[in-house]
N, C-alpha and C positions, 0 to 999 in steps of 0.2 A: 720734362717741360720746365722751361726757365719761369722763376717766382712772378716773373713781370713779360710772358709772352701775351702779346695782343694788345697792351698797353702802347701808346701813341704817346710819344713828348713832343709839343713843338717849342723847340731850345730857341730864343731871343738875346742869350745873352752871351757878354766876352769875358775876355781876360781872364778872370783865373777861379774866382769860388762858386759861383754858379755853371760853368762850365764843370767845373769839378764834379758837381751836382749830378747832371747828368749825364757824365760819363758813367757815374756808379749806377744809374739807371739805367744803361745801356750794356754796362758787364752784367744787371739782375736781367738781361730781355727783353727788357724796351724797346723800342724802335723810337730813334731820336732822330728827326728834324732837326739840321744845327741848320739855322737863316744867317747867315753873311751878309755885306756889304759887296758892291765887288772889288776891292782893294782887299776883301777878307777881315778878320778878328786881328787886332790891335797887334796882337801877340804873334801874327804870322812876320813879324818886323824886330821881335827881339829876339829873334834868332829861332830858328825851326824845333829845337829841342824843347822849346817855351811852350808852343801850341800843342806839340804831340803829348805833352805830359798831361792835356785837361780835353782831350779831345778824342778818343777813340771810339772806334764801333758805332760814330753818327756817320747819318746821311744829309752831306753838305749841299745847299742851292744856295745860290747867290740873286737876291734880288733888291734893287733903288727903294728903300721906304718912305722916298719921297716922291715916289711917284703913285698915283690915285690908283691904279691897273694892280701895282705892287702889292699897296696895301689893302684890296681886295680879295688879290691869290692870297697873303697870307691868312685873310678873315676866314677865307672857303677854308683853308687849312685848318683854322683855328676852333672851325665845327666839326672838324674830324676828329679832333685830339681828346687824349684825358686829359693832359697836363699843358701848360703852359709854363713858362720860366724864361725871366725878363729880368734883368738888370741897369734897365735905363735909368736915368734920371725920374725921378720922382714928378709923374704927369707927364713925361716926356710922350710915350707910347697913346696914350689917351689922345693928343694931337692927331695923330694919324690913323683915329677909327680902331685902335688895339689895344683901349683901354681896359680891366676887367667891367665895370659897367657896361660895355657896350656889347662884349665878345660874351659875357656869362649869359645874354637874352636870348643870344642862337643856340649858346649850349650850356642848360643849365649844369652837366655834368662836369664842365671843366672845374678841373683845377688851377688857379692861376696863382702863383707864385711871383712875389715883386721881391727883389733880393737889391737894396740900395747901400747906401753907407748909414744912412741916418730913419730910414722909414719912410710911413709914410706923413706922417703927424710931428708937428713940435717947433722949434725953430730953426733946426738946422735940417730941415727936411729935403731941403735943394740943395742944399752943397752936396761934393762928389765925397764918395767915400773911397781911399786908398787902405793899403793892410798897414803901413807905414802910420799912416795921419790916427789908426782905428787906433793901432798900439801905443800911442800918443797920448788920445783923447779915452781909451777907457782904461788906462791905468798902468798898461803894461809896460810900458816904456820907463817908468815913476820905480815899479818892482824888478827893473832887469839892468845888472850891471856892478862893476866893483862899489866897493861903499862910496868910496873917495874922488870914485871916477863920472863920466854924465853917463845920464840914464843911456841905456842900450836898447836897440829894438831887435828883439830875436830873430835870429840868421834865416828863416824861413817865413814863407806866410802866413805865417801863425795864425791867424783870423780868417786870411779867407780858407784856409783848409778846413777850421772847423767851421765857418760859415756854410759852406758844399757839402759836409757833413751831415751839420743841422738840415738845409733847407732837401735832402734825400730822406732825411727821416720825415720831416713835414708832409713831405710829398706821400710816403708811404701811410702815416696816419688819415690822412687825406682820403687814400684810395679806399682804405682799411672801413672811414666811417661813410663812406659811399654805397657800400655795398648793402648799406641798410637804410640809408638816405635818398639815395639815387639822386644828391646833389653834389655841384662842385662844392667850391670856396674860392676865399681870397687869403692866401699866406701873405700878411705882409711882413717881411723878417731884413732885420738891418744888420750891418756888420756891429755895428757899437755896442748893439744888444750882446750879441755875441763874445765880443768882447769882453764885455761887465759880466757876463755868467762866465768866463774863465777865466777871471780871478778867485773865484771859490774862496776857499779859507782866507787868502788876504782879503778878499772883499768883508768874510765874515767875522774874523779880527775889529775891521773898524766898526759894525752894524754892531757887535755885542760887546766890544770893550773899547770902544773909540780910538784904538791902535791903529796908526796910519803904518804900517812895515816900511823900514829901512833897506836898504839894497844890499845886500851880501855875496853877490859876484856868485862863485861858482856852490856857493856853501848852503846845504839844506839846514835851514834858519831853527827846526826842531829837534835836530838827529845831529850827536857828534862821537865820534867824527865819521862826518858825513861831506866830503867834499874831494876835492882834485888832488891829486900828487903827483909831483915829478920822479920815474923812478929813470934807471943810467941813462935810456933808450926810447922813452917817451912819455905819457900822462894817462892815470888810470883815476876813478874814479870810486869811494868807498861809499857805502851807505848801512853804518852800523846800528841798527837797530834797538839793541836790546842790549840789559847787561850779559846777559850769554854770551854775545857775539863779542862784545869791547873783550872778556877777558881770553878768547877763541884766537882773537887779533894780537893781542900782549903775547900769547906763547910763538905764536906763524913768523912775528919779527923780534924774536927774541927778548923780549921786556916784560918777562913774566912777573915782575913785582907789580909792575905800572895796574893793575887790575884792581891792587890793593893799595894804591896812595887814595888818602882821605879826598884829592881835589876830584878823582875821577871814579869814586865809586857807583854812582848813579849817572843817567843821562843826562839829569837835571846838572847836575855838577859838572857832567864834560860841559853842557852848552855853554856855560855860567864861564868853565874855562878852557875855552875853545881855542886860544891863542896859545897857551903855556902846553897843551897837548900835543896841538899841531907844530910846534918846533920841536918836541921830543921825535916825534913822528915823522918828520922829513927827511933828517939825514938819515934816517935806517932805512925810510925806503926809496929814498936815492939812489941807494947803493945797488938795488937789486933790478934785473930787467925787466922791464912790463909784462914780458909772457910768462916768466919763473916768478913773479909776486902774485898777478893773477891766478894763477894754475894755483899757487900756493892756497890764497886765501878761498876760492871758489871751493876747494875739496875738502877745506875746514867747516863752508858751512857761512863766510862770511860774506856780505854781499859786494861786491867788487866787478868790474870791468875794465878791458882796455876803454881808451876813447879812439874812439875808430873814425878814420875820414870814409868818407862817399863809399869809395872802392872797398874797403876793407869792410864794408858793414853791408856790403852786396855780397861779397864774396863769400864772410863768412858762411863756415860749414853748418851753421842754423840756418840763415838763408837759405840755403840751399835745400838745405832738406823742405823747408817749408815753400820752397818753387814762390818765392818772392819776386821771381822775372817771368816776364810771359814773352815768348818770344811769336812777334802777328806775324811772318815773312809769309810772303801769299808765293813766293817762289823757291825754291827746294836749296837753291845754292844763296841764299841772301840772307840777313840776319835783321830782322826790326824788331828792338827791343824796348819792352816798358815797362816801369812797375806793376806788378800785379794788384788784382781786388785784395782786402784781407778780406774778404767774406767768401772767398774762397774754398774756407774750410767746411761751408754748411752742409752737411751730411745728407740733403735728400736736393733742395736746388742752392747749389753754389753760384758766385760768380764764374761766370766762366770770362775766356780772351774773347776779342771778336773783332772787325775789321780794322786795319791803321786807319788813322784819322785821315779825311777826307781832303783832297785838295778844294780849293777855293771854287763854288760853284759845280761841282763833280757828279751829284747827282740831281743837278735842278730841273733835268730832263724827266728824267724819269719815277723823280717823286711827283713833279706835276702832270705830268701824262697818265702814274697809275690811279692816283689820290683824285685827281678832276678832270681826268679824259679829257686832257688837251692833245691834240695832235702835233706829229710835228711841224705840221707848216703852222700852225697855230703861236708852236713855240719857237720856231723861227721867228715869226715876226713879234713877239716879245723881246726878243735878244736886239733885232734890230731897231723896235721903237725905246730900247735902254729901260725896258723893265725889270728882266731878268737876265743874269749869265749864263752861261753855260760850259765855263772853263775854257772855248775855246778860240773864238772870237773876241779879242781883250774889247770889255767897253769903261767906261766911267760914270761913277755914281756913291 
């Protein structure tokens, strides 16, 4: 039995970290309600590979939340559920009868989860929160990038992935202190928060020594040499640790004295001379290809990597081994593929695959017919009063 079978999510929310959320609820068991619009989640518009990445294993309805009928089916839903999980604008939901105040008095056991940019408290409590603007405003953008160059915002979501992170563990303690409670909660958890706890050490730098950190591009700002190199055929990555390893490194590229010049006998003295190492250090391994330096230093012990694009870091033979793709093809000759759980590895209930993500309105039939014994002439005429979709009559809302 899966860690989270018999648990009900009703999913409120788009785009990408909340959605996140409870997809990972859904590889532990859950039965997740994703509620659409019917033009569908924001992300069925930036290209279909966008939605399939934060969306699997739910059951899609599509229904008008501005319509009074709508926002009634979702209430009755929302006395079904353990969980709830919203991303709206801060008060937005509350407008339409789906505030946690309102929805926690029919069910004191819900969970409801409010996942915004900024919370729900403060002065920027209404503004919309973006992964971009988070990385911005909590620091990240400030610490990412060459010294000399403008701040960078890292190539991925970085905030809302651990934001869907966080707001699934939330969710799990939640359940965790329920079961001796027999009450819900209100998670209210913002991306900025988020944000400012992953800054860690740099955050902790300025709280204990008033060090605001400088940007060092691709360079681990404590470990030297600890950064990128170009070798004949591509860009590998070091991170030497210890003096063990710097003089492990001097014999693998040939510079077995270098272990013993006065400027680089400790870490503290590579850091100090990070520049005057790293030019000794470049054209030797320039000279060598990515896979014969790699191979090299990895079997010495030293910590090294290619830098691998998409393909090559899927492909690789770790990957594999560790079935880091799940493949959902509901049909024998087809292939639909998605990143896997990493929680996958849990030795008694793992993540497991579970159905591709839902088209728009897919199953707003039949979660509302099994969940509230509506019938279908019932729900026929919701389709036709523009309360609900049902994927196959296009309406608008």
């Amino acid at each position: 039995m899966a860690v989270l079978d018999g648990i009900r999510v009703l999913d409120l929310s788009r785009v990408f970290a909340a959605p996140l959320a409870t997809q990972m609820l859904a590889d532990l068991g859950a039965e997740v309600w994703k509620i659409e619009s019917f033009s569908g989640d924001d992300t069925r518009k930036w290209g279909d590979h966008v939605f399939n990445a934060f969306n699997r294993g739910k059951r899609g309805l599509s229904v008008n939340l501005k319509h009074e009928r709508a926002q009634r089916l979702v209430q009755r839903l929302a006395e079904k559920a353990d969980v709830l999980v919203e991303n709206f604008k801060t008060g937005d939901l509350a407008r339409y009868g789906l505030g946690y105040e309102t929805l926690s008095k029919v069910n004191e056991r819900l969970i409801y989860v409010s996942l915004t940019g900024f919370g729900q408290t403060g002065p920027r409590k209404h503004q919309p929160g973006y992964d971009t603007i988070i990385q911005a405003m909590a620091g990240a953008m400030h610490s990412t990038g060459d010294p000399d160059g403008p701040p960078s915002r890292i190539g991925i979501a970085w905030v809302d992935v651990m934001a869907g992170l966080t707001t699934a563990l939330g969710v799990m303690s939640a359940l965790l202190e329920r079961k001796s409670s027999g009450k819900g909660q209100h998670i209210d958890l913002a991306l900025f928060d988020v944000g400012l706890m992953a800054l860690v050490d740099v955050a902790q730098d300025y709280l204990q020594n008033g060090n605001i950190q400088r940007r060092m591009g691709n360079i681990t700002r404590n470990l030297s040499p600890a950064q990128t190199f170009e070798t004949s055929d591509g860009w590998i990555v070091l991170a030497v640790g210890n003096d063990g390893q710097f003089k492990k490194l001097c014999m693998e590229v040939g510079l077995p004295d270098l272990a013993s010049d006065p400027l680089f006998t400790s870490n503290h003295l590579r850091v100090q001379n990070r520049t005057a190492l790293t030019e000794i250090l470049k054209p030797v391994i320039k000279q060598a290809t990515r896979q014969s330096m790699v191979e090299r230093l990895t079997k010495a012990g030293i910590p090294a990597s290619p830098i691998l694009n998409c393909a090559e870091a899927l492909n690789d033979p770790q990957a594999l081994a560790r079935n880091a793709i799940w493949d959902l093809s509901e049909e024998e000759d087809s292939h639909f593929r998605v990143l896997a759980n990493p929680l996958r590895h849990m030795s008694r209930t793992p993540a497991t695959p579970s159905a591709p993500p839902p088209a728009v309105g897919q199953h707003t039939y039949e979660v509302l017919g099994d969940e509230l014994q509506l019938d279908r002439s019932e729900l026929d005429q919701l389709v036709a009063d523009g309360v609900i979709y049902n994927g196959e009559s296009k309406q608008h809302g």
